[in-house]
C-alpha positions as CSV (number, residue, x, y, z in Angstrom):
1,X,-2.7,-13.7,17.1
2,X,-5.2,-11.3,15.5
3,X,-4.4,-9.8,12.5
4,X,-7.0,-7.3,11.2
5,X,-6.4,-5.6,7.7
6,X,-8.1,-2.5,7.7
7,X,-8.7,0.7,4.6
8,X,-8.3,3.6,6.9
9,X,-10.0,5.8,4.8
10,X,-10.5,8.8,7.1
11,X,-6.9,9.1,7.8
12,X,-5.7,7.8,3.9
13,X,-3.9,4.3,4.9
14,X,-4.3,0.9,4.3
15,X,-3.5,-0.6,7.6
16,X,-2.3,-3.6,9.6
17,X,-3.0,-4.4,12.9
18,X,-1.8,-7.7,15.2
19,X,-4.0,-7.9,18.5
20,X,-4.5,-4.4,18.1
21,X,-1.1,-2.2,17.6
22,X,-0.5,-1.1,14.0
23,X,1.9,-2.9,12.9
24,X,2.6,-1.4,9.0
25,X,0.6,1.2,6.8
26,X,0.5,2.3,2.9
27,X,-0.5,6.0,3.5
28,X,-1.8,7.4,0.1
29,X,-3.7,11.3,-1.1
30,X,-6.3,10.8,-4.1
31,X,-6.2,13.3,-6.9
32,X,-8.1,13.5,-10.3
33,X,-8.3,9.9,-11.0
34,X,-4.9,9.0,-9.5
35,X,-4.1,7.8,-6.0
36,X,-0.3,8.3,-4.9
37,X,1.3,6.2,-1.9
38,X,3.5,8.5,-0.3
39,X,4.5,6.5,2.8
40,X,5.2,2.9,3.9
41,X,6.1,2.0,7.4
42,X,6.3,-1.1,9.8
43,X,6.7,-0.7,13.8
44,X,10.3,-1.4,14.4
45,X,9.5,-4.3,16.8
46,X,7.6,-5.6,13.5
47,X,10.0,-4.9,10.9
48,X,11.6,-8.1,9.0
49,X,8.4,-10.7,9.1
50,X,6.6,-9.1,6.1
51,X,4.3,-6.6,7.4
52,X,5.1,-3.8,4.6
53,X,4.7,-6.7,1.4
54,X,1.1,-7.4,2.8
55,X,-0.1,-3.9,3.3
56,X,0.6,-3.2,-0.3
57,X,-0.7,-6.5,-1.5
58,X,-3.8,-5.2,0.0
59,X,-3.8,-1.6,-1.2
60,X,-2.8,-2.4,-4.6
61,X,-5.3,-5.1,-4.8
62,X,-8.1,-2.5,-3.4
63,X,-7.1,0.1,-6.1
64,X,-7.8,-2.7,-8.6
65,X,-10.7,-4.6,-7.5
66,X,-12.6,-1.2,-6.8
67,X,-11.3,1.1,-10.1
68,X,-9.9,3.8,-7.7
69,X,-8.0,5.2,-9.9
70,X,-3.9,4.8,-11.2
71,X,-1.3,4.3,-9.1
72,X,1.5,7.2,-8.5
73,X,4.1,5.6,-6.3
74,X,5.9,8.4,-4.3
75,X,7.0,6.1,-1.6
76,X,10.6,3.8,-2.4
77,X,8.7,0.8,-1.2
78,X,5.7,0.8,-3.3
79,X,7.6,1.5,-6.5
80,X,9.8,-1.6,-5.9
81,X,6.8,-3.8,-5.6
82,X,5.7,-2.7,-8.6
83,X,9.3,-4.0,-9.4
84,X,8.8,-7.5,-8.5
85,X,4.9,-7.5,-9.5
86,X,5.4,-6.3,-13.3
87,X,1.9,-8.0,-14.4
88,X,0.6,-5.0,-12.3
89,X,2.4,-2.2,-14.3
90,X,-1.1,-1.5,-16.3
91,X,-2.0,0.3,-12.4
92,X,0.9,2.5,-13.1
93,X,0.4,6.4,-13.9
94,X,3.7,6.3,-15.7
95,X,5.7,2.8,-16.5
96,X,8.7,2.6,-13.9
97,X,12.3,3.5,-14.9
């Protein structure tokens, strides 16, 4: 199995791919020193092993490692890994409710 973890940034998505079909994406739009995650999705044939948890890892870690800006999380998934990741809240725009 190949598994290739791609930024996308031409269409705004962090991607994975296994053997070459997406399998899950974190789609995001940057603003003035924010970048909001609007849209998570896995392939239905993928859903259930993960896919979604370690597209985020990735993005989040990206927006970190490379300063990109803070975090707005539009999308229900990415605000609940923010949930269970609350050492990461400093990426935040505005602290969770």
């Amino acid at each position: 199995m190949n598994v290739e973890k791609i930024h996308e940034t031409d269409k705004e998505r962090y991607a994975i791919y296994v053997d070459g079909v997406l399998v899950s994406a974190a789609e995001y739009k940057k603003g003035d020193g924010v970048i909001s995650f609007n849209h998570t999705f896995t392939n239905p044939k993928y859903r259930g092993q993960g896919w979604a948890g370690q597209v985020v890892d990735m993005a989040i870690a990206d927006v970190e490692e490379n300063d990109i800006g803070k975090v707005v999380p539009m999308c229900w998934y990415v605000a609940e890994w923010f949930k269970k990741h609350p050492e990461k809240e400093g990426l935040l725009q505005e602290p969770l409710n």
